[in-house]
C-alpha positions, 0 to 999 in steps of 0.5 A: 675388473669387469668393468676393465674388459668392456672398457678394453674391448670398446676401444679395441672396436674403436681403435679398429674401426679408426683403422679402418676408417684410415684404410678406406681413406687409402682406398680413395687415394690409391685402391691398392694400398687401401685393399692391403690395409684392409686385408691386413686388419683382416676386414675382407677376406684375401681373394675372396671378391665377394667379402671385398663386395659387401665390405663396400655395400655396407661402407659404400658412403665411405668409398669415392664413387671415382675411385670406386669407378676406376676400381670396378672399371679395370677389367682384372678378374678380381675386380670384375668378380667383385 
């Protein structure tokens, strides 16, 4: 039976992070809909830029640069916290 729970809770991980891996992926297409995914799989905290901030710190090899770079380029208050 304990065996059954490690084994749950692995692929719950595994499914999140999957899920996650697919929001960034979003994020690099279009940042809106990936920041939605995100908030809803409750990674980053909503209007918090500084859980959005380490969020990408620790992901940073995941996110385009480009994307990044038009993320951080628009001058909403959001994003310039962040």
């Amino acid at each position: 039976m304990e065996d059954e729970s490690q084994f749950s809770e692995f692929e719950k991980k595994r499914h999140l992070k999957l899920k996650v891996t697919n929001a960034i992926k979003k994020f690099n297409f279009k940042p809106k809909t990936g920041l939605k995914m995100l908030l809803e799989l409750e990674v980053i905290e909503k209007d918090n830029a500084k859980s959005l901030a380490v969020f990408i710190y620790k992901n940073h090899e995941n996110f385009s640069k480009g994307q990044l770079g038009e993320f951080f380029g628009d001058e909403t208050p959001f994003n310039i916290q962040v």
